[in-house]
C-alpha positions in Angstrom: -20.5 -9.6 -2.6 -20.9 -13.4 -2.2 -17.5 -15.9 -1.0 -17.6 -16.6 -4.9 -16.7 -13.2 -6.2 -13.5 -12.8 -3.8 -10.4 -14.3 -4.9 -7.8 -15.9 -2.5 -3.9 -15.3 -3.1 -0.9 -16.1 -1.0 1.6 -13.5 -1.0 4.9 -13.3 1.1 5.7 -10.0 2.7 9.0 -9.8 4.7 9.7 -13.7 5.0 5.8 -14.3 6.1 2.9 -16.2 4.4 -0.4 -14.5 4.2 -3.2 -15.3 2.7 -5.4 -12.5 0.9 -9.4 -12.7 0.5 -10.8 -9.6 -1.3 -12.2 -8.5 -4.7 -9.1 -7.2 -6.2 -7.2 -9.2 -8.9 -4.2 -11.8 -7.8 -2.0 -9.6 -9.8 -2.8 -6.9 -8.1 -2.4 -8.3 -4.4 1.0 -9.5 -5.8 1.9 -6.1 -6.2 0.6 -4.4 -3.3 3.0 -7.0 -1.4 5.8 -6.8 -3.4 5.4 -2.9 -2.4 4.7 -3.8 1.1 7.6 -6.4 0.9 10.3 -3.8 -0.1 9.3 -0.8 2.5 9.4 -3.2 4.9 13.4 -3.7 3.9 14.6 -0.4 3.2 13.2 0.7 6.5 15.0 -2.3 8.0 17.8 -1.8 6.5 18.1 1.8 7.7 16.3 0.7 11.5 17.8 -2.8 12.0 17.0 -2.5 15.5 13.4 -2.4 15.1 11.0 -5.7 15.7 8.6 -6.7 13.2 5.7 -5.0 14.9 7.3 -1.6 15.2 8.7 -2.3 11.4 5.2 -3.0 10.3 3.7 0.1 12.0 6.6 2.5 10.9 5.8 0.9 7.4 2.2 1.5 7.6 2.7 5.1 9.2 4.9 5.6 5.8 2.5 4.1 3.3 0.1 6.2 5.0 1.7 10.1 4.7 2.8 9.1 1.0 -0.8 7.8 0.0 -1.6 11.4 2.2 0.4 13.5 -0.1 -0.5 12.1 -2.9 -4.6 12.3 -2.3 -3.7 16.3 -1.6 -1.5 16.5 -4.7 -4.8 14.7 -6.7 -7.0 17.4 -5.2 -4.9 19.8 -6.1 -4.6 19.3 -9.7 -8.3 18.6 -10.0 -9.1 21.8 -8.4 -6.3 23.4 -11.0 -8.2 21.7 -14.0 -11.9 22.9 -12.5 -10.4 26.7 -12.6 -9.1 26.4 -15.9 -12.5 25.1 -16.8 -14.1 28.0 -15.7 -12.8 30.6 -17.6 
């Protein structure tokens, strides 16, 4: 992938500015942050102690275990659909 294919997009994830390089769509980075964005708060909002850097790793450890679950849930189902294939 060449610097020309990547798109840049500034997106603003719990009062920060970051700048995003990749291959995904601007739309799409805008709503990864907007996700990251609100996690961020609701675990602030129940952990009001915490600093940024423990919110931010709490949030990851989150966003982590749910995208987890869901990748066994996925597996799941497709080995559900590959049995009923079978017979």
């Amino acid at each position: 992938m060449t610097q020309d294919d990547k798109t840049r997009e500034t997106v603003e994830i719990y009062n920060r500015y970051y700048t995003v390089v990749g291959k995904e769509s601007p739309s799409h980075v805008r709503l990864v942050a907007s996700q990251v964005d609100q996690k961020m708060r609701e675990i602030h909002d129940a952990n009001q102690h915490l600093t940024s850097t423990e919110l931010a790793v709490l949030t990851a450890v989150n966003t982590m275990s749910d995208y987890m679950k869901l990748k066994e849930e996925y597996a799941a189902l497709l080995g559900s659909l590959n049995k009923k294939e079978d017979k």
